[in-house]
N, CA and C of each residue as an Amber inpcrd file, in Angstrom:
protein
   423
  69.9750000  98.7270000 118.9570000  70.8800000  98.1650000 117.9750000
  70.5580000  96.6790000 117.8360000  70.7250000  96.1380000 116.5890000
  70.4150000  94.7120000 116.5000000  71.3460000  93.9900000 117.4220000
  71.2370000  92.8580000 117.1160000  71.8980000  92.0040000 117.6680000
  73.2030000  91.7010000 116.9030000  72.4800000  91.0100000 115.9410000
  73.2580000  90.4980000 114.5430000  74.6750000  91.8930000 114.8030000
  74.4650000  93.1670000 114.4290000  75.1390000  94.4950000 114.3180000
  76.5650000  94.1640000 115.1620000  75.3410000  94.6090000 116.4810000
  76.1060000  94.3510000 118.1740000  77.2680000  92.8010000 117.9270000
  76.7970000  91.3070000 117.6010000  77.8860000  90.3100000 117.2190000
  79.0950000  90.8040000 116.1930000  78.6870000  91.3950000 115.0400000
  79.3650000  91.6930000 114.4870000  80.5570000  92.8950000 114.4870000
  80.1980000  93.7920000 115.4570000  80.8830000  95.1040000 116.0390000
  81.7570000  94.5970000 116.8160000  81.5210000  93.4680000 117.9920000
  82.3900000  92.9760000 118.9310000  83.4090000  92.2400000 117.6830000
  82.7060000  91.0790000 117.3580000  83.9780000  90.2580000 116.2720000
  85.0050000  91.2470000 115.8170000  84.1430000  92.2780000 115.2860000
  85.4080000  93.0700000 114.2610000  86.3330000  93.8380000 115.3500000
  86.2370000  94.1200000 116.6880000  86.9480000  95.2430000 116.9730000
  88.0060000  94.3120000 118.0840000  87.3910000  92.9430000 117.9240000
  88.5050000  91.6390000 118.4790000  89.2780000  91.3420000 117.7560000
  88.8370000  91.2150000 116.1450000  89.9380000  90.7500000 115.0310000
  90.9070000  92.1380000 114.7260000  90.3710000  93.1800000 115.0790000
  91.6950000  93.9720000 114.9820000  92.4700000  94.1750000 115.8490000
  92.0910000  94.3630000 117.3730000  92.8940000  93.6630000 118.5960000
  94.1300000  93.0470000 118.2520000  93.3920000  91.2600000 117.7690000
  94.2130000  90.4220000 117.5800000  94.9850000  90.3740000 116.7110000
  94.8910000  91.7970000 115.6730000  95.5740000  91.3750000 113.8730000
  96.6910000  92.0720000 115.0070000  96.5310000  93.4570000 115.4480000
  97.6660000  94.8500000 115.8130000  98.7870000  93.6390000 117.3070000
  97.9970000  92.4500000 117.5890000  98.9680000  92.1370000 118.3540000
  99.9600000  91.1930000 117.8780000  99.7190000  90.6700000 116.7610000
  99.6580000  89.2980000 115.8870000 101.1880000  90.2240000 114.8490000
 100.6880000  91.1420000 114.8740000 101.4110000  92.5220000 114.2460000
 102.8580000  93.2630000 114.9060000 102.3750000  93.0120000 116.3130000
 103.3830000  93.4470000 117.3250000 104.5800000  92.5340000 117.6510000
 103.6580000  91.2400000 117.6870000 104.8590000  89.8750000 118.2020000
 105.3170000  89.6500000 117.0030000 104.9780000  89.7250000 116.0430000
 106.2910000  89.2580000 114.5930000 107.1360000  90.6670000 113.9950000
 107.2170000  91.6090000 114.8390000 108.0760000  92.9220000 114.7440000
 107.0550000  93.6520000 113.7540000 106.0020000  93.6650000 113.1020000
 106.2720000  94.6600000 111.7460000 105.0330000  95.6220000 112.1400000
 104.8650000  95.6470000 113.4250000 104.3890000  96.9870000 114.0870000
 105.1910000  97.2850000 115.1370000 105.5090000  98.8040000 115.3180000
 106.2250000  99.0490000 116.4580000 105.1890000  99.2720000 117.6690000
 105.3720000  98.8280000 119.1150000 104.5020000  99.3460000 120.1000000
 103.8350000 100.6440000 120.4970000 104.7310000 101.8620000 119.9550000
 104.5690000 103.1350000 120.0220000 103.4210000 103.3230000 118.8080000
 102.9500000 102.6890000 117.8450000 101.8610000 103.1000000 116.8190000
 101.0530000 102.2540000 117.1900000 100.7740000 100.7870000 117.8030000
  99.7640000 100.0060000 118.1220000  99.4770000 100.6190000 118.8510000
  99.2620000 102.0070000 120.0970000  98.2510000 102.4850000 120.7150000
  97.6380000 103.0140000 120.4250000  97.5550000 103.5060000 118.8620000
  96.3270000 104.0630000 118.7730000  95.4330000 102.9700000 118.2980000
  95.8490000 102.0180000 117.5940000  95.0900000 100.5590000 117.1840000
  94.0850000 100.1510000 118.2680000  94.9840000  99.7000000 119.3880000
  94.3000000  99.3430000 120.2790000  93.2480000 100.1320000 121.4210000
  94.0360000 101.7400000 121.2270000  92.8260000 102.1560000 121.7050000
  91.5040000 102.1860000 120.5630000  91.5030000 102.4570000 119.3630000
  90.5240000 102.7560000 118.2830000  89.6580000 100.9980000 118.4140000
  90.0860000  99.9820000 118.2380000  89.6000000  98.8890000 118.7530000
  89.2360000  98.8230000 120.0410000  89.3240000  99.4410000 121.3510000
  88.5700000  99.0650000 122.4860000  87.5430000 100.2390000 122.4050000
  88.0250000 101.4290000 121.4830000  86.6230000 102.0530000 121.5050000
  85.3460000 101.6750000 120.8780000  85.4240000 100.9750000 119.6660000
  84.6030000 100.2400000 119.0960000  84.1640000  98.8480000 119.9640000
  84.6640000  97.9890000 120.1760000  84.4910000  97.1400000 121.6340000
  83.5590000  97.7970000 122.4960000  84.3040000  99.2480000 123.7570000
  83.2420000  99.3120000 124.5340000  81.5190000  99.7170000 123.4270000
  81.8140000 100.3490000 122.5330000  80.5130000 100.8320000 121.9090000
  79.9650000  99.8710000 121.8830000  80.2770000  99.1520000 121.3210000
  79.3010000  97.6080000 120.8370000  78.7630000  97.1170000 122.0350000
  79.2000000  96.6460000 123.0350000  78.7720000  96.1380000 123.9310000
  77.8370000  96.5510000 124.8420000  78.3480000  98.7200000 125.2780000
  77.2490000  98.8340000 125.7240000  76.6740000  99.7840000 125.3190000
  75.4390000  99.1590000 125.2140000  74.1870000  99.8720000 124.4570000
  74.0020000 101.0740000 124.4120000  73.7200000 101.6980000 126.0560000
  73.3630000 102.5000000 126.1950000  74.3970000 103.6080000 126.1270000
  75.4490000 103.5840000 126.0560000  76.3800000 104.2290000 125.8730000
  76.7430000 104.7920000 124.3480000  76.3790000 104.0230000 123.4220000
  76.2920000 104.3000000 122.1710000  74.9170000 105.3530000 121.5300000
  73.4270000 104.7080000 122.6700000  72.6600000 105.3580000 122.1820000
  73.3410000 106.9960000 122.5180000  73.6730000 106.7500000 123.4560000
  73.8980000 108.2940000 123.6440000  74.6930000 109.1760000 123.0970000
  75.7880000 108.4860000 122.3440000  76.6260000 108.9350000 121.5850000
  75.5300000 109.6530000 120.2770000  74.5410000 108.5250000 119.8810000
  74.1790000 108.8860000 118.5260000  73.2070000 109.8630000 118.6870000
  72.6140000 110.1380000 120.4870000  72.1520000 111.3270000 120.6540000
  72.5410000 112.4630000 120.4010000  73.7470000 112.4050000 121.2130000
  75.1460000 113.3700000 121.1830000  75.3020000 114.3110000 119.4290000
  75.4570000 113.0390000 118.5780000  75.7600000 113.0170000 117.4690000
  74.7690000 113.6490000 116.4570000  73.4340000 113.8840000 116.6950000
  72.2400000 113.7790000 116.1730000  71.7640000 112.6110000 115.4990000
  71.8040000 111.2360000 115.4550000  72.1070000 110.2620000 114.4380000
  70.9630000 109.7540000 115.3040000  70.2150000 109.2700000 114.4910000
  68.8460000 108.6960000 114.6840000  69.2490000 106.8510000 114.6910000
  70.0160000 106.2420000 114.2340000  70.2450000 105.1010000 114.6100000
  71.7570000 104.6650000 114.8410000  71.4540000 104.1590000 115.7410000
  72.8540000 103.8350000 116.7840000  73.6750000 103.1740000 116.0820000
  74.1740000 102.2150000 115.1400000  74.8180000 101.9350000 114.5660000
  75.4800000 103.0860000 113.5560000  74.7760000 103.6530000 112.8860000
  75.6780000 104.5830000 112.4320000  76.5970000 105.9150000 113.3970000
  76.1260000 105.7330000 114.3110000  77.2910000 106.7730000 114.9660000
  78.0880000 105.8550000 115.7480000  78.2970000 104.6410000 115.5010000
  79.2600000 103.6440000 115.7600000  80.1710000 103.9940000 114.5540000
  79.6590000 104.0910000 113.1260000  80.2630000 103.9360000 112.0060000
  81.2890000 105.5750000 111.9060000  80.2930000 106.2670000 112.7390000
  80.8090000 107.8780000 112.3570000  82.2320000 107.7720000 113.2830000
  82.0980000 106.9480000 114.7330000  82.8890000 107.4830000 115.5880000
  84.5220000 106.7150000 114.9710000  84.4360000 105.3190000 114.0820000
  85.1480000 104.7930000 113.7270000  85.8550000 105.6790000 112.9270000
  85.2410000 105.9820000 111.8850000  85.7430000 107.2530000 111.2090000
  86.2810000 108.1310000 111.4370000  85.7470000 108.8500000 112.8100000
  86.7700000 109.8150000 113.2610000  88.1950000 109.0520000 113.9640000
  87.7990000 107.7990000 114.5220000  89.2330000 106.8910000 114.7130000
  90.2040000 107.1230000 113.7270000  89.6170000 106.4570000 112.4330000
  90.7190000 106.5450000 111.2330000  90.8730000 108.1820000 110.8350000
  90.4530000 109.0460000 111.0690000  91.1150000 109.7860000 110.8850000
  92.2230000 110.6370000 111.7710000  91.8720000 110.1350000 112.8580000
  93.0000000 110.1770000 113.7780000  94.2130000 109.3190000 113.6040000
  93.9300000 108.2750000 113.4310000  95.3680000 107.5890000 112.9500000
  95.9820000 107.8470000 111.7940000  94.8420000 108.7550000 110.9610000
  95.6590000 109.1230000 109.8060000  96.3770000 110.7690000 110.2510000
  96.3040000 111.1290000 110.7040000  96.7700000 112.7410000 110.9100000
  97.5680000 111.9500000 111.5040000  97.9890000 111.1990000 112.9020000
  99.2320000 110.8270000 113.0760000 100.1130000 110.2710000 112.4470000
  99.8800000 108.9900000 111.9890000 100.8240000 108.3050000 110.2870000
 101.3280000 109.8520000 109.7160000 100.7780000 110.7140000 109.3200000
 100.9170000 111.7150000 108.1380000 101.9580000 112.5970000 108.8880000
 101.7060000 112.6480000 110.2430000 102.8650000 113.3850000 111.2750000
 104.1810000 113.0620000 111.1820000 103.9780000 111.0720000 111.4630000
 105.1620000 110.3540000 111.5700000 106.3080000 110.3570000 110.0080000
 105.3240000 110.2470000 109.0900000 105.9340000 110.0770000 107.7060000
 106.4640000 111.6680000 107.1650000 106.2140000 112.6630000 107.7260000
 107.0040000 113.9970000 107.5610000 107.5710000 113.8660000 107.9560000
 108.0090000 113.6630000 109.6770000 109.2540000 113.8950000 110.2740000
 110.0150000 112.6270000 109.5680000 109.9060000 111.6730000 109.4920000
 110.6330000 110.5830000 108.8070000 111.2280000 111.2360000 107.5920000
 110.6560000 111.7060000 106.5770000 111.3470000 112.5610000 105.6730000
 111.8680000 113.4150000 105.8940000 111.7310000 114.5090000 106.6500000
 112.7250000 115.3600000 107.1730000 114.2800000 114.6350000 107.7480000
 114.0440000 113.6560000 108.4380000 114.8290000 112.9660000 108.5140000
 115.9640000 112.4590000 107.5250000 115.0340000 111.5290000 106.3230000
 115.8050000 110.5950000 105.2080000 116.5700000 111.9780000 104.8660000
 115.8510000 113.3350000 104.4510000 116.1780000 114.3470000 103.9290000
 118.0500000 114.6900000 104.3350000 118.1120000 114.8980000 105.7250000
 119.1480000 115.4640000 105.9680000 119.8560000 114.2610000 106.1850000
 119.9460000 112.9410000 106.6770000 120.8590000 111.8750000 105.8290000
 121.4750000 112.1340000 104.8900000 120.3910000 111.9460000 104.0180000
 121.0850000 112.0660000 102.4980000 121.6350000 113.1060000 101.9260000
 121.7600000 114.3160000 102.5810000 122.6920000 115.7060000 102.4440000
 123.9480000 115.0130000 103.1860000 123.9020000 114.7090000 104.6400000
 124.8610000 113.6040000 105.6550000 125.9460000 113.0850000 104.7380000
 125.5630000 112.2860000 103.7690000 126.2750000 111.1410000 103.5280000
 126.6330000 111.9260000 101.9030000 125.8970000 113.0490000 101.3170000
 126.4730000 113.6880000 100.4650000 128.1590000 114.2300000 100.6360000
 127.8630000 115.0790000 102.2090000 128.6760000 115.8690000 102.7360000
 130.4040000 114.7140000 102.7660000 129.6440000 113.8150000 103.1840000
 130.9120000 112.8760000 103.7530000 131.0540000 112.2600000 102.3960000
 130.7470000 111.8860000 101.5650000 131.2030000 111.4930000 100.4620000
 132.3120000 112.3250000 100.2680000 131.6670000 113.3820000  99.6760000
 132.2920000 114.8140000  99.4320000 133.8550000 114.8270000 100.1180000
 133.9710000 114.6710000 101.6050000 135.2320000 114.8230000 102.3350000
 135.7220000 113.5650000 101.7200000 135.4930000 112.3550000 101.5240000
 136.2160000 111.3560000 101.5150000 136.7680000 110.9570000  99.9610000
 135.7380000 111.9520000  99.0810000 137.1190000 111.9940000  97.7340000
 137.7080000 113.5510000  98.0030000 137.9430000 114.2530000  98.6250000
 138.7480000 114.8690000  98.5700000 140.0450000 114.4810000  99.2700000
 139.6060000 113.9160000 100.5530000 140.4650000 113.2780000 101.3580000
 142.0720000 111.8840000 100.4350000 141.0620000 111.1650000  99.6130000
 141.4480000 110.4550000  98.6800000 142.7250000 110.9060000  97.0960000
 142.1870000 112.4310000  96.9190000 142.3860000 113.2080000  95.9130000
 143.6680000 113.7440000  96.4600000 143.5250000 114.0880000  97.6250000
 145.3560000 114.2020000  98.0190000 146.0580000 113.3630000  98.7830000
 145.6810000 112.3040000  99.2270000 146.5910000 110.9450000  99.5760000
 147.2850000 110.6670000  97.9260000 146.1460000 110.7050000  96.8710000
 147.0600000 110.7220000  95.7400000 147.9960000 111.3900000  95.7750000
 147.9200000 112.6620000  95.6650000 148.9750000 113.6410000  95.0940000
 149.8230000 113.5370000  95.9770000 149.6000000 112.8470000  97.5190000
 150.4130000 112.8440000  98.4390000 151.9930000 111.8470000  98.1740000
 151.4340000 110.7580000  97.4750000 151.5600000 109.2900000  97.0820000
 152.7200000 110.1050000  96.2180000 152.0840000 110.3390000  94.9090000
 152.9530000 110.8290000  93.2570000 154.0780000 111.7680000  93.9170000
 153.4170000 112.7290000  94.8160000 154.6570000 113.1930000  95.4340000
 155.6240000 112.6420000  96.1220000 155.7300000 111.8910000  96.5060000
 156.5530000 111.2370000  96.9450000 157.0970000 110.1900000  96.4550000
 156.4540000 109.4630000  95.7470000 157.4910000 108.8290000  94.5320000
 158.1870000 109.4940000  93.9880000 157.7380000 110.8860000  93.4550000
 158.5750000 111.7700000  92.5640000 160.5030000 112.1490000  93.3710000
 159.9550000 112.7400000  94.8110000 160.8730000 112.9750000  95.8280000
 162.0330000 111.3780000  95.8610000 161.1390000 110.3430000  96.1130000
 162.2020000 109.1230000  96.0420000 163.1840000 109.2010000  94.9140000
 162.5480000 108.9770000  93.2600000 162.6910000 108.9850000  92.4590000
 163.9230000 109.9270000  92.5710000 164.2090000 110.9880000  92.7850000
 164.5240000 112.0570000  92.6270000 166.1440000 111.9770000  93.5000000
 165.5650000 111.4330000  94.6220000 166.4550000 110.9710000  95.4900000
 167.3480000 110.0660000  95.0650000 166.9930000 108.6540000  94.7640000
 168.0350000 107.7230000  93.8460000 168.6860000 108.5550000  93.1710000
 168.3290000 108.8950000  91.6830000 169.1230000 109.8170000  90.9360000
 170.4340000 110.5410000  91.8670000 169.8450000 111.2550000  92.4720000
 170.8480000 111.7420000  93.0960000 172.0330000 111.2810000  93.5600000
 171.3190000 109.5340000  94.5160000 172.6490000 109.0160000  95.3840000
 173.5350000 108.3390000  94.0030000 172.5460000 107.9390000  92.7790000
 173.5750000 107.1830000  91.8230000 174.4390000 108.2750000  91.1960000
 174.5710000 109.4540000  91.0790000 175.2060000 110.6100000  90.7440000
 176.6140000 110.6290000  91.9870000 176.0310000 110.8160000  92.6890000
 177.2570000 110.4860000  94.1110000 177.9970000 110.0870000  94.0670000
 177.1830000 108.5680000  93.7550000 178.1140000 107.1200000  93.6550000
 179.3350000 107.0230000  92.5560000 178.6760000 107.6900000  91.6430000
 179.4800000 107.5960000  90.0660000 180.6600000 108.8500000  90.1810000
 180.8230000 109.8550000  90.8510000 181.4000000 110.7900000  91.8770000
 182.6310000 110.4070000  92.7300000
């Protein structure tokens, strides 16, 4: 593998290191999804660095030059973080899903709940109402 490659493989798999931690300390990654970051960045890391470990990968791989089965194995990284994201964002909807039935349901109870405190209310003005009449009938009696 070149050199130039090898500098540039380390840089990049430090700047994502540093973005996913940079990411972590200002909240807008949670710790439970930066492991796959950080493992997918130290796998690219150890590749880069050692040589011989990569050639063998691209043996492994059939890939006649070692940089590209650096490129392949990244790939299969991102697609691992994508089948998980795609995991997380179903159950998350399954989730929003039955919330929002949740808060249908309770809506639901709380104008009905509302709908006869009214009638509860009118009724009982009516009963007051009803009542005066009466005692001024008494009175006039």
């Amino acid at each position: 593998m070149n050199l130039r490659i090898q500098i540039f493989a380390v840089i990049g798999s430090l700047l994502v290191a540093g973005l996913v931690f940079e990411l972590i300390r200002k909240k807008k990654l949670l710790e439970q999804y930066s492991l796959l970051w950080f493992f997918s960045s130290l796998i690219l890391f150890v590749l880069s660095i050692w040589r011989d470990l990569l050639e063998k990968a691209a043996d492994f791989l059939g890939v006649y030059y070692a940089p590209t089965a650096l490129f392949i194995i990244m790939i299969f990284c991102g697609m691992v973080l994508f089948l998980h994201f795609s995991i997380v964002i179903s159950k998350l909807t399954e989730q929003n899903k039955t919330l929002a039935q949740e808060l249908a349901l309770l809506k639901a109870n709380i104008n009905k709940m509302s709908i006869h405190k009214n009638k509860c209310i009118s009724s009982e003005k009516k009963l007051h109402s009803e009542s005066i009449s009466i005692d001024i009938k008494n009175k006039d009696n």
